[in-house]
C-alpha positions as CSV (number, residue, x, y, z in Angstrom):
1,X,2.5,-8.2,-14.3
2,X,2.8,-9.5,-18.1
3,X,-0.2,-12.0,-17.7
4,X,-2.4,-9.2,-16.4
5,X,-1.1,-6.5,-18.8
6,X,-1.8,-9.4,-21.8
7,X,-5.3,-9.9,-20.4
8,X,-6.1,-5.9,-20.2
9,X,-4.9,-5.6,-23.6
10,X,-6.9,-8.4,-24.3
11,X,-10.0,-6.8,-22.8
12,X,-9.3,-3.7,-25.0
13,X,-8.0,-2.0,-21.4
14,X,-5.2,0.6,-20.8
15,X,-2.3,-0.6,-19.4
16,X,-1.8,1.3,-16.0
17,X,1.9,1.4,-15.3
18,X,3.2,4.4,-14.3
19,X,6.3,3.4,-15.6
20,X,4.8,3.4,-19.6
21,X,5.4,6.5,-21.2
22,X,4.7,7.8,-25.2
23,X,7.3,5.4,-26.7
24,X,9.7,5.4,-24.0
25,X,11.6,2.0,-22.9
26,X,9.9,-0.3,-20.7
27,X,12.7,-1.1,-17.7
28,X,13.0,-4.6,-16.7
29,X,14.5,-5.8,-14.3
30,X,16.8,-9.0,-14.3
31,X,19.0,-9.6,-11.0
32,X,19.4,-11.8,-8.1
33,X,18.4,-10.8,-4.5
34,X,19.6,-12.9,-1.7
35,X,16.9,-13.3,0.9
36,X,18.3,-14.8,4.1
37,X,16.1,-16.1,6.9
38,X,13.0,-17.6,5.3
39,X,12.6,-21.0,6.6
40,X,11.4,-23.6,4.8
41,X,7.9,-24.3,5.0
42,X,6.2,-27.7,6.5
43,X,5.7,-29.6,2.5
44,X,6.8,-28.9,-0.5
45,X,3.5,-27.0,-1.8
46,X,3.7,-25.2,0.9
47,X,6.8,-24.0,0.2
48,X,6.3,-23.4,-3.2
49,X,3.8,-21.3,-2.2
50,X,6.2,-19.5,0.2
51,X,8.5,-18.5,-2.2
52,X,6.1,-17.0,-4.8
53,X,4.8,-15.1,-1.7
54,X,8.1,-13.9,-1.2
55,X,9.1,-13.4,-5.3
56,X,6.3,-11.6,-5.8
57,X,6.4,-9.1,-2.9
58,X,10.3,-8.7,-4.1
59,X,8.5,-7.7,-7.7
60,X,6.4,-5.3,-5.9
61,X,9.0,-3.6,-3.7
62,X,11.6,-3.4,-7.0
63,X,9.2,-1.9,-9.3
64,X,7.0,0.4,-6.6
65,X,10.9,2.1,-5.8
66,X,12.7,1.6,-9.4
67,X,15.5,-0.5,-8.2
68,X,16.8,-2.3,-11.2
């Protein structure tokens, strides 16, 4: 979300987060979520690529519902 917000403002874009509002605070969000069952993949790139999958659709699901 930051690289593609610094690359729109690059671009001379709007950001377009709903969550931006006229001088308002931009919520983060900074906690652990324990995601039991994932298996490891077959190597480690694999893997790696796993558990981005999986960070990022955590991201998405945190930010799309405000959980902080």
């Amino acid at each position: 979300m930051i690289r593609r917000g610094i690359r729109a403002v690059g671009a001379g874009q709007d950001l377009d987060y709903r969550i931006l509002t006229n001088g308002a605070a931009v919520p983060t969000y900074s906690h652990d979520r324990v995601i039991p069952g994932i298996a490891p993949a077959a190597t480690p790139a694999a893997d790696r690529q796993l558990l981005r999958e999986v960070a990022r659709d955590v991201v998405a699901e945190t930010v799309k519902h405000g959980l902080a």
